[in-house]
C-alpha positions in Angstrom: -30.5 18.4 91.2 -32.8 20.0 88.9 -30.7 23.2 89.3 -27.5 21.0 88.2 -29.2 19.3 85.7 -30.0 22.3 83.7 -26.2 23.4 82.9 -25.4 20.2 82.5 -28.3 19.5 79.7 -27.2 22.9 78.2 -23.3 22.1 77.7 -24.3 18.5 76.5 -26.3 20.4 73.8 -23.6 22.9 73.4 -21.8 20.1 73.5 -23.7 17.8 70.7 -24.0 21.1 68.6 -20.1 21.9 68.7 -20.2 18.3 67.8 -22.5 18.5 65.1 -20.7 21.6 63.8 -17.9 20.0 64.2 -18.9 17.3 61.7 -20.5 20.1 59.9 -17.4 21.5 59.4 -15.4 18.8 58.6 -17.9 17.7 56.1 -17.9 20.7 54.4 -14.1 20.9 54.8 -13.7 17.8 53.2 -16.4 19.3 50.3 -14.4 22.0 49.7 -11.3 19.9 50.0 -12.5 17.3 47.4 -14.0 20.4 44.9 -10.5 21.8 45.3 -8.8 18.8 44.0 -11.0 17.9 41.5 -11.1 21.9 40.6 -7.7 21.7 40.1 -6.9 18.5 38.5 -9.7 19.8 35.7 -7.6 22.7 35.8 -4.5 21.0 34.9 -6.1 18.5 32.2 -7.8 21.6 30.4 -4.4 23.3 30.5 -2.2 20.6 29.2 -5.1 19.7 26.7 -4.6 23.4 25.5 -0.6 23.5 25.4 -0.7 20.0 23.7 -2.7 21.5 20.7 -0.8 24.6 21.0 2.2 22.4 20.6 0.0 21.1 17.4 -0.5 23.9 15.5 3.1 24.8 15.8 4.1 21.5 14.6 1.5 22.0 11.4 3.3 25.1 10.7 6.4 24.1 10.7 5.8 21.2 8.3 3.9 23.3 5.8 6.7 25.9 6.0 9.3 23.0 5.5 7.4 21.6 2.6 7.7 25.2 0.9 11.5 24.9 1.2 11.5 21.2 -0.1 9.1 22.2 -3.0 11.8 25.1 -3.7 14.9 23.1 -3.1 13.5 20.6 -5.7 12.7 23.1 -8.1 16.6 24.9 -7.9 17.3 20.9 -8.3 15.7 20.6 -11.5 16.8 23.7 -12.8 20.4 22.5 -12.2 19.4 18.8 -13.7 18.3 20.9 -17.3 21.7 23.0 -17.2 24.0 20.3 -16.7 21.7 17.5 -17.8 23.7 14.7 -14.6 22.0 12.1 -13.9 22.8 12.1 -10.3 21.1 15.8 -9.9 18.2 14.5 -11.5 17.9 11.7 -9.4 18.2 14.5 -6.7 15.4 16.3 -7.8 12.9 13.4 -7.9 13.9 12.8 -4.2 12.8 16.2 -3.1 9.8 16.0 -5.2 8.7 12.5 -3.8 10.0 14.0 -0.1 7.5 17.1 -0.7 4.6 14.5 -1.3 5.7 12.5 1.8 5.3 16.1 4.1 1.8 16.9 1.9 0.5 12.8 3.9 1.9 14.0 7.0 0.2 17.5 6.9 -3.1 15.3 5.8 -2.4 13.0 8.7 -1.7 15.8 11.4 -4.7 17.7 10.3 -7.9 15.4 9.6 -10.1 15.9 12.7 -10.0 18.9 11.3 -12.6 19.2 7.6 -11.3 22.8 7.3 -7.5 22.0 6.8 -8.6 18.5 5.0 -10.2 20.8 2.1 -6.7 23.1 2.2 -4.6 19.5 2.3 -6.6 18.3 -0.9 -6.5 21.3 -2.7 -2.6 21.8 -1.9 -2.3 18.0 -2.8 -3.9 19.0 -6.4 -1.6 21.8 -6.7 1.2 19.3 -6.2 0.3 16.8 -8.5 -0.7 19.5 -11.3 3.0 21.3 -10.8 4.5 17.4 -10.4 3.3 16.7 -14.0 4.7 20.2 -15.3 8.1 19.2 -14.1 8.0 15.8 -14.9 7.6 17.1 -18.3 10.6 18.9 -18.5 12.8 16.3 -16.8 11.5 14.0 -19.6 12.8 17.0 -21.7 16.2 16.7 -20.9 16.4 13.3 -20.4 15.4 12.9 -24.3 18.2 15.7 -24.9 15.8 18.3 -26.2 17.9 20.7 -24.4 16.3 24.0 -25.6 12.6 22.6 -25.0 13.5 21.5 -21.6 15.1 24.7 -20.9 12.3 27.2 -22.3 9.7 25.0 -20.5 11.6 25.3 -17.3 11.4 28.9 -17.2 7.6 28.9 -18.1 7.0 27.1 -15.6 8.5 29.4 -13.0 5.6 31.3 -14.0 2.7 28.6 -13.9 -0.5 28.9 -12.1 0.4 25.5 -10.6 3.0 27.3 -8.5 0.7 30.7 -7.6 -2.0 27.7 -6.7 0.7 26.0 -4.2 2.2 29.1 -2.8 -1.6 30.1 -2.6 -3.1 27.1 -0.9 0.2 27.2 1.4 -0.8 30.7 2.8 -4.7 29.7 3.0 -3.2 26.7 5.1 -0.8 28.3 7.2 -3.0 30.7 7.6 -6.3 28.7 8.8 -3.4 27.2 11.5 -2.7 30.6 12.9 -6.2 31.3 13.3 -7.1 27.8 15.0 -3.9 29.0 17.0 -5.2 32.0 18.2 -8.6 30.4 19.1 -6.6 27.3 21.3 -4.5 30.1 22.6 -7.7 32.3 23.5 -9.3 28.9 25.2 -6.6 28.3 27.1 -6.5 31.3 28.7 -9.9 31.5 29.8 -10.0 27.9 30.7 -7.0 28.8 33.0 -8.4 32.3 34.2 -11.4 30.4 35.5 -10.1 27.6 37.2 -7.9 30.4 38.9 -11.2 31.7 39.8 -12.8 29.0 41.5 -10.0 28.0 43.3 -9.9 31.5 44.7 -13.7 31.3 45.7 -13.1 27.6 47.5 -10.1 28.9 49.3 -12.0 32.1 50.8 -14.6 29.8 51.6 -12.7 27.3 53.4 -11.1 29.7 55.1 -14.3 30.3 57.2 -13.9 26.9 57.9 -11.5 26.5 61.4 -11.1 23.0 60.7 -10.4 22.9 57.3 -8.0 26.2 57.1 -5.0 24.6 57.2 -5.9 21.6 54.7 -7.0 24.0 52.3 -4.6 26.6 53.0 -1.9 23.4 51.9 -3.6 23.0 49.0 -4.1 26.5 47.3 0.2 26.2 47.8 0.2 23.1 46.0 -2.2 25.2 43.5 -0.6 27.8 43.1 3.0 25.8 42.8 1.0 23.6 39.7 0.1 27.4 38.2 3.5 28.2 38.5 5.0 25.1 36.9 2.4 25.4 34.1 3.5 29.1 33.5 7.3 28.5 32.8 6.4 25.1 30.4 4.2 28.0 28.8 7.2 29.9 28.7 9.3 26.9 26.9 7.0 26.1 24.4 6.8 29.8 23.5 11.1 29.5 23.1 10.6 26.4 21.2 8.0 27.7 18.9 10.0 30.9 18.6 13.7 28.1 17.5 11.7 27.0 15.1 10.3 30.0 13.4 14.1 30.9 13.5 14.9 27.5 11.9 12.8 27.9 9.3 13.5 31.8 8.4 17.3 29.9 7.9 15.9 27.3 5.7 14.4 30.2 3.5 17.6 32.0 3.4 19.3 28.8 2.0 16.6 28.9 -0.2 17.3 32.0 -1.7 21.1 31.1 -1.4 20.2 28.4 -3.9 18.0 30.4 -6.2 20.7 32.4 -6.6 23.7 29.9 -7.0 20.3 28.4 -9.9 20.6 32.0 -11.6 24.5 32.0 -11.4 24.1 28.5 -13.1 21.6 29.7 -16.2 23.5 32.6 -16.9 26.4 29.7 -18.0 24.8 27.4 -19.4 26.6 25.0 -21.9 26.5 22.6 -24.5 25.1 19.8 -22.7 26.7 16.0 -22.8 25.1 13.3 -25.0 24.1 9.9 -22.2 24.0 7.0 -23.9 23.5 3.6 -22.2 25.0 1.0 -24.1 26.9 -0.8 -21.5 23.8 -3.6 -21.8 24.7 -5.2 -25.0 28.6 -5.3 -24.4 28.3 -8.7 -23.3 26.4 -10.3 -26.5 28.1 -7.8 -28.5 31.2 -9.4 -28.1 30.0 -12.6 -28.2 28.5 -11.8 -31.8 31.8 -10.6 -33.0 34.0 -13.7 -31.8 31.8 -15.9 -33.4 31.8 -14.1 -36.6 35.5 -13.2 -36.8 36.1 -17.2 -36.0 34.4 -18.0 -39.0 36.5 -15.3 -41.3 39.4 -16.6 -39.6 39.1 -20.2 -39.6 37.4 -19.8 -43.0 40.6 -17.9 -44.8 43.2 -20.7 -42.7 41.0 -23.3 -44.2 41.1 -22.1 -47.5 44.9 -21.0 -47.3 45.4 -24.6 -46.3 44.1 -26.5 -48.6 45.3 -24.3 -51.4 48.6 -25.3 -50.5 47.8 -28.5 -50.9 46.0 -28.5 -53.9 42.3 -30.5 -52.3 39.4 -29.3 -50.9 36.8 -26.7 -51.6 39.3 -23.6 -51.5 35.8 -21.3 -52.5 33.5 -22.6 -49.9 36.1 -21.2 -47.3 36.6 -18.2 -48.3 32.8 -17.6 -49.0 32.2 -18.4 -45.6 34.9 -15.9 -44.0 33.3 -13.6 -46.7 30.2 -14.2 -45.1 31.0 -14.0 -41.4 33.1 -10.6 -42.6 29.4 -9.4 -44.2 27.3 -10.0 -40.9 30.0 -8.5 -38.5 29.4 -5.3 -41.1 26.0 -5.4 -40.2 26.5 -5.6 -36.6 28.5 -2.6 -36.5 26.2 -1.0 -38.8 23.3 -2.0 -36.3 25.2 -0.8 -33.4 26.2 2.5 -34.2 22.9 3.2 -35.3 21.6 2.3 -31.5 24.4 4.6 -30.3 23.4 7.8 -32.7 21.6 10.5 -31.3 19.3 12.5 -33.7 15.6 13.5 -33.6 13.2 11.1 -34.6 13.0 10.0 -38.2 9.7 8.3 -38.5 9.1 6.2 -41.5 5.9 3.3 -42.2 7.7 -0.3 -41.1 6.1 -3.3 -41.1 7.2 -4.1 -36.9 6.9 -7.5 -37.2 10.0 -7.2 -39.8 11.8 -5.2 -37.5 11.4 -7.7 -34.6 12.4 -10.6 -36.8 15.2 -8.7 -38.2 16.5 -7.8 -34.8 16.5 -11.6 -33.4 20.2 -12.2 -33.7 20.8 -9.0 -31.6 18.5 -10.2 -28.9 20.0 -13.9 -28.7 23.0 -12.4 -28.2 21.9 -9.7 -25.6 20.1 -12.0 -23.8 22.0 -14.9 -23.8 21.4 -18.6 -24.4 20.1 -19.8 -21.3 16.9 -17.6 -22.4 14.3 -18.8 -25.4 13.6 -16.0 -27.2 9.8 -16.7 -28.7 8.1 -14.6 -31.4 4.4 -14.4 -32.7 3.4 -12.7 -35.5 -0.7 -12.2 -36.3 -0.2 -8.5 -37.4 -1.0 -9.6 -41.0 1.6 -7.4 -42.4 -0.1 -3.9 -41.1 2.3 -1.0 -40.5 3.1 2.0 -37.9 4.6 5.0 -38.8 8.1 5.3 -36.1 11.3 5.9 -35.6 12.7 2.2 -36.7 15.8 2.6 -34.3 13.8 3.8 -31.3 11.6 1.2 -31.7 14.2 -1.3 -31.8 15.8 0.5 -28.8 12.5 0.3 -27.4 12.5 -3.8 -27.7 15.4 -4.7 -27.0 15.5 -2.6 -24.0 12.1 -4.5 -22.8 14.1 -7.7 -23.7 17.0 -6.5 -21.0 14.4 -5.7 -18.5 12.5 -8.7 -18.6 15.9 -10.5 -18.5 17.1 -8.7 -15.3 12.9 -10.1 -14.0 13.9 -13.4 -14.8 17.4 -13.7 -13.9 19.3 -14.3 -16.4 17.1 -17.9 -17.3 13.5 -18.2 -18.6 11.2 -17.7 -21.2 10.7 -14.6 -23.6 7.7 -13.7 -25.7 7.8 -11.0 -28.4 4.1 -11.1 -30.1 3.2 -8.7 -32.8 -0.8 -8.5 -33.7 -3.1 -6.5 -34.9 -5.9 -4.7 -32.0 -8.9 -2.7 -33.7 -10.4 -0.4 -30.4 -12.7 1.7 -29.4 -12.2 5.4 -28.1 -10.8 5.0 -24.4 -10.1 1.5 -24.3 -6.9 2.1 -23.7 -5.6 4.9 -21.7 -5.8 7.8 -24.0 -6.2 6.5 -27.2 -8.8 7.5 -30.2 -10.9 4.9 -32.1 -9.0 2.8 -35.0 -6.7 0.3 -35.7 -3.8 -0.4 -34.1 -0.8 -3.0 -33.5 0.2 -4.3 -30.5 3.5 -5.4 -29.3 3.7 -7.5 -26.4 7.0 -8.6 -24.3 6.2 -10.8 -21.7 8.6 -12.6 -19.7 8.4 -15.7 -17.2 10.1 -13.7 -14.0 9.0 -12.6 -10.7 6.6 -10.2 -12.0 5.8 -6.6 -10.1 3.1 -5.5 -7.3 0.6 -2.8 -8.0 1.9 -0.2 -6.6 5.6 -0.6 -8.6 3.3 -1.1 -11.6 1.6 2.6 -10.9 5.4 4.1 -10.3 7.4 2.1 -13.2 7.3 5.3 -15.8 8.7 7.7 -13.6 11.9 9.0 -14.5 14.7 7.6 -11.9 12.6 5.2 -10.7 14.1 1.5 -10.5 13.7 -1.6 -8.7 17.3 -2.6 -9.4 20.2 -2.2 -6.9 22.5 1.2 -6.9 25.0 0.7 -9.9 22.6 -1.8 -11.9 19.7 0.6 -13.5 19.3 4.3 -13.9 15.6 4.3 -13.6 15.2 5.7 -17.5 14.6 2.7 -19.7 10.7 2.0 -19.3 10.5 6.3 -19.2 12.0 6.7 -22.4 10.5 4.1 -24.1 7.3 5.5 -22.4 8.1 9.2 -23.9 8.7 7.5 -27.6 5.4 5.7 -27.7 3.6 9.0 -26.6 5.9 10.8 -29.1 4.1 8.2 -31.6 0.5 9.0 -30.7 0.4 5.5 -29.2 0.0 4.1 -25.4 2.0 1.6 -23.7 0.0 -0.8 -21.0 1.6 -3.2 -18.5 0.2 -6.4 -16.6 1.6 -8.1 -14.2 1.4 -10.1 -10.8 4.0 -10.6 -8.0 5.0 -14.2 -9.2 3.5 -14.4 -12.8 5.9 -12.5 -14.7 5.3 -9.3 -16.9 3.4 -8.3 -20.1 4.5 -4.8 -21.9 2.5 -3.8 -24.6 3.0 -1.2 -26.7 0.1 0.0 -28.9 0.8 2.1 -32.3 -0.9 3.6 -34.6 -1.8 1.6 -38.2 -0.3 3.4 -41.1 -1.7 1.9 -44.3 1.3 2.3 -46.8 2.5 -0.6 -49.6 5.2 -2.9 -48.7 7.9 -2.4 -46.8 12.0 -3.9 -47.1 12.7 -6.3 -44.3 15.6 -5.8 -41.7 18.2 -7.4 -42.4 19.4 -10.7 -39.4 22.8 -10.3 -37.6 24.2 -14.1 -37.0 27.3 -15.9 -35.7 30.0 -18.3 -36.1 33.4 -19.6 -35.3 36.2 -21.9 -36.9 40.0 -23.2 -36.5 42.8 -24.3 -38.0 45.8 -25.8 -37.0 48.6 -28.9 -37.3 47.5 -32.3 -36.1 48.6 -34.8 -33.3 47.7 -38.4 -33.1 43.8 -39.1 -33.3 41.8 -38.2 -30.6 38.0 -39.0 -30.2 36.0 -36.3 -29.6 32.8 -35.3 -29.1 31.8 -31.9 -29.4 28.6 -30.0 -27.7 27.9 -26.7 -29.4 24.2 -25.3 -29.7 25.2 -23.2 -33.0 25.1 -25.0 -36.3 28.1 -22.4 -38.1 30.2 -22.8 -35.1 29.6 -26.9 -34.7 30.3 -26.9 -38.5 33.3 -25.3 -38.5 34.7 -26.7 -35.2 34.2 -30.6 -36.4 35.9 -29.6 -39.7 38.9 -28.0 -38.3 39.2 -31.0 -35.8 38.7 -33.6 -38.7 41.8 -31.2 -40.6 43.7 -31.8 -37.8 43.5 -35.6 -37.8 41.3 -36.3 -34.9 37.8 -38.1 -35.1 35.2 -35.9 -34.0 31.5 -36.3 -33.5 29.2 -33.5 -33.6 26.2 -33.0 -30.7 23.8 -29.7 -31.3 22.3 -30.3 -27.9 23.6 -30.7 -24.2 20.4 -32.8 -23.6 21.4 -35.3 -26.4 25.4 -35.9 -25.3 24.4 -38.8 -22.5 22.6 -41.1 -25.3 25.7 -40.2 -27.5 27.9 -40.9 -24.8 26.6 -44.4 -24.4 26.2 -44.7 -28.4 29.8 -44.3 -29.1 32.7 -45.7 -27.8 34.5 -43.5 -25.3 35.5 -40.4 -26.1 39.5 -38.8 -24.9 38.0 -35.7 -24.9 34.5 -33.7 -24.4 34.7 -30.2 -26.3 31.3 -28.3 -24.7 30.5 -24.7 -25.4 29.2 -22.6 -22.0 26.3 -20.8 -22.9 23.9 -23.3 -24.0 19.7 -23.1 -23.5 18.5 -25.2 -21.4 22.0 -25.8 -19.6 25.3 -24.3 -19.4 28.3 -25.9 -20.5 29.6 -26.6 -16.6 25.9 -27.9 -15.8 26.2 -30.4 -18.5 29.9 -32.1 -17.2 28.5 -31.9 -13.9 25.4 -34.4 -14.8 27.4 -36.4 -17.0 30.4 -36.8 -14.1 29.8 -40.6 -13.3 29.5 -41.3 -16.7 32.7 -39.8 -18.2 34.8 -40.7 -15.4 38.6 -39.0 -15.8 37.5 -38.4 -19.7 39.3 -35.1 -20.3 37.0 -31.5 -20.8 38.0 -28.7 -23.2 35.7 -25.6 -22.7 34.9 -23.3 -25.4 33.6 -19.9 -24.6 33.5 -16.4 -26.2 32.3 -14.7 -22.9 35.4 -15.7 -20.8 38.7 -12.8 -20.5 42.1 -13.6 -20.3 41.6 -13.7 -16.2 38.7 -16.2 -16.3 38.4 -18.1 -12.8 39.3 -21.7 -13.7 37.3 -22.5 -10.4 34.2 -21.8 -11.9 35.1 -24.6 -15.1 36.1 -27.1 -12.3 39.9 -26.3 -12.7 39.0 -27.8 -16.8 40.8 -26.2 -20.0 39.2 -22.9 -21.5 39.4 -21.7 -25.4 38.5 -18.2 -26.2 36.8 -17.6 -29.0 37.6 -16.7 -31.6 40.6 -19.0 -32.1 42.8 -20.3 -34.9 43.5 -24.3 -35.7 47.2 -23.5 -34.0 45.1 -22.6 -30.9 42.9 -25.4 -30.9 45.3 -28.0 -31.2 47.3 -26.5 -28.6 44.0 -26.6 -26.4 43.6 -30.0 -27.3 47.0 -31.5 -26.7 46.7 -29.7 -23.4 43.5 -30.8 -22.4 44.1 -34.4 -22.8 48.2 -35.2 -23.0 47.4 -38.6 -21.4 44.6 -39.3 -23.8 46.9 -38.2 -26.5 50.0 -41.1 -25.5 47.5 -43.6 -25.3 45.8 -43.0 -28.9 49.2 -42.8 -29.8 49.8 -46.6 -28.3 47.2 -47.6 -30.1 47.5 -46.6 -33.2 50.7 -48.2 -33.5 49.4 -51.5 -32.2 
């Protein structure tokens, strides 16, 4: 047995060893197995780690290649904007510029985990802001019509060290991306070379491993399938990056193309066209003139009348169309000097005389449903300005502030004297100075429209309603005047614009002269009508209630939509309500409305000067309109119209 036994106890052992190895084996098969996978998969995360930044520095050069071309493109753009001086092109031009900006944050935001390219961002950023302020200049330039200036500036500044220091800082950029390139591209091949590596050593080894030959055998295939796979993205992003080098060699030749087409431009260059923006005070314009030629009209029909008959004050008439025929002069003086273009003329004004004399013209601009309110602590000091730019300058801050508020609110216009020191406001030197101040009771800006509201083209307003020029003109006129212009404001609690000038100590000073209003009629009467009449302006309620009271009716006179309930209930009841439109406080619609269940089927007569031949009736409540101005033939016709059921029955009982 013991000769049996022996055998027996030997295979058992073999038989535990093979075991053992066995399990040896596979153990170590499984070793290898798991340092294969986890070899690999390493393998695969370092290699897509380096394509992705690869990928990265491609993109990085791309954008700072594209930002060249948008830098150039808005340069050509401006060179166009001085030879033609359009609007639109210049508009153009400051969309490139702020587009150029926008790629200058995106090359920040691409490249700050790296401090390197932050430094190269920052310095390119200065570069941009430096060359920003150049052009800015000459846009300014042209905007202000010095044509020559802009034009000479323009092509110094083709020469500028602000565009050597962007081109430079471009190349410095680009060129610190190649370089990290190369060093990503150089990691990623070693990282890949030694992966390949120890994958090689694990498979050789497993290979002496029976039991894990075939598992590892499986997965060097699967390896070397990943390798492959890797190897032709390789070979796409390589094709990409080379389409977009191609892309951007294209955008430079348009480049070019347009530098050229810029050259073409200069060497024709022509007289450029005078932009003037006057379409703002059409409105109150007009409205000024009805007023006034109703009072030389009704005033001449007045006088003609009562010649003829021989009674009346035939002088006061005709002094009063005299009158009305004086201020319309004015007017048109006052208008064609806003619409004149010439250099600056500056001369020592007292402003708070200018800004009283201009009051009418602001009424009128505005409107009546805004209350114009002046201040004046100035004490009579003076500035030395252009008076019609600074007028433009006003009443240009009076349109903005009426477009914040619109169309109905509050307007400040506060002249006073401000003694500061050196750098108390923006720029300024030490000495005496007087403020202007226009603050308004409208929605009031943000902080970061406040920072933005001097550029040139930029505007708030929707497309058709602003070009973006007002606040930078007025901006380049104060400069121009060795003053400063400050603006406070919060979303909600309107808008102060101050402008501060200079104090010129001179003797006195003539006053502007006021541009009012009024209108009249004059016509044949009917039988007497009551009739109360609502008009805010005294020459125009004058003149009204006498050419009713000449035409046989009895009127009563109301200076105040907020008075005509009480005088509704005072009198006895009126055939007809004659209410101007524009009115502070409330319009002339606003007012019937509120006094509806009052008046009952009391007939309305509206009086407006705004109103064309195709007014929409709809918007009076279907109610009778007269245009100003209008004659007394007119305004009995509008009055017999208005009310021909009143009419029969004052008729009736006048009889009785």
């Amino acid at each position: 047995m013991s000769g049996r036994g022996g055998p027996h106890f030997a295979n058992a052992v073999r038989a535990q060893w093979r075991a053992i190895m066995m399990v040896i084996v596979a153990v170590l098969g499984a070793g290898v197995l798991a340092a294969l996978i986890v070899t690999v998969g390493q393998a695969n995360r370092e290699r897509d780690r380096a394509l992705g930044l690869q990928s990265h520095s491609f993109e990085v050069m791309l954008r700072a290649r594209s930002l060249a071309g948008t830098m150039a493109r808005a340069e050509a753009t401006l060179g166009r904007y001085v030879i033609s001086a359009d609007m639109r092109i210049g508009r153009e031009y400051s969309d490139e510029w702020v587009r150029a900006g926008q790629q200058i944050d995106r090359l920040a935001a691409l490249t700050r985990d790296d401090p390197e390219q932050n430094a190269r961002v920052a310095t390119l950023r200065a570069a941009y802001d430096a060359r920003g302020g150049e052009l800015s200049t000459i846009a300014l330039s042209t905007r202000y019509k010095k044509n020559n200036q802009a034009l000479s500036r323009y092509y110094e500044a083709r020469n500028a060290r602000s565009l050597t220091r962007i081109d430079a800082a471009l190349e410095r950029f680009i060129d610190g991306e190649r370089e990290l390139l190369a060093e990503r591209t150089a990691d990623a091949q070693e990282t890949i070379a030694g992966s390949n590596a120890a994958a090689k050593v694990l498979a050789l080894f497993g290979i002496v491993i029976v039991l894990g030959a075939i598992a590892l055998g499986w997965i060097t295939v699967r390896a070397q399938t990943a390798r492959a796979v890797a190897s032709a993205e390789a070979v796409a992003e390589r094709e990409r990056a080379e389409h977009l080098e191609a892309a951007v060699r294209l955008a430079t030749d348009d480049l070019h193309a347009e530098a050229r087409e810029r050259e073409a431009a200069e060497a024709k260059v022509r007289q450029m066209q005078k932009l003037d923006a006057v379409g703002q005070l059409t409105g109150g314009i007009a409205h000024d003139f009805n007023n006034m030629l109703a009072v030389v009209i009704g005033g001449i029909e007045l006088a003609r009348r009562h010649h003829a008959n021989g009674t009346g004050d035939v002088a006061r008439h005709l002094d009063s169309a005299a009158e009305g025929a004086d201020r319309a002069t004015a007017l048109t003086r006052r208008l064609l000097a806003f619409a004149r273009a010439e250099r600056l003329q500056p001369e020592p004004i007292a402003a708070a005389s200018v800004i009283g004399g201009m009051l009418d013209l602001i009424d009128r601009t505005l409107g009546d449903t805004i209350t114009v309110e002046t201040r004046d602590s100035s004490g009579g000091w003076h500035v030395f300005v252009d008076r019609h730019e600074l007028e433009n300058a006003v009443l240009n801050l009076a349109v903005n502030a009426r477009d914040a508020m619109d169309g109905r609110g509050t307007l400040q216009i506060a002249v006073a004297q401000a003694p500061l020191a050196a750098g108390a406001v923006g720029h300024l030197p030490a000495g005496d100075y007087v403020t202007i101040a226009v603050r308004d009771s409208g929605c009031g800006m943000t902080q970061d429209i406040v920072d933005r509201v001097f550029e040139p083209f930029f505007t708030t307003k929707p497309i058709g309603k602003g070009t973006g020029l007002g606040l930078s003109q007025i901006f380049g006129f104060v400069r121009q005047s060795d003053g400063e212009i400050a603006i406070a404001s919060q979303p909600g609690d309107g808008c102060t614009v101050t402008l501060y000038l200079p104090r010129r100590v001179v003797g006195p000073v003539a006053a502007v002269a006021a541009v009012p209003e009024a209108p009249v009629a004059a016509a044949q009467g009917t039988a007497p009508l009551s009739i109360l009449v609502v008009e805010d302006d005294p020459r125009v309620l004058a003149a009204t209630i006498d050419a009713l009271d000449e035409l046989g009716h009895r009127a009563v006179a109301c200076d105040d939509p907020a008075r005509a309930g009480g005088m509704i209930a005072e009198h006895p009841p009126f055939d007809l309500i004659m209410s101007d439109v524009l009115m502070p406080g409330m319009t002339g619609p606003e007012l019937i409305a509120s006094l509806a269940p009052r008046i009952g089927d009391t007939a309305v007569l509206f009086v407006t000067g705004f109103a064309g031949e195709a007014a929409d009736h709809a918007a009076f409540g279907g109610h009778a309109v007269l245009r100003k101005p209008f004659t007394m033939a007119a305004l009995a016709a509008a009055v017999e119209a208005a009310v021909p059921s009143a009419r029969d029955e004052a008729a009736v009982r006048s009889a009785a």
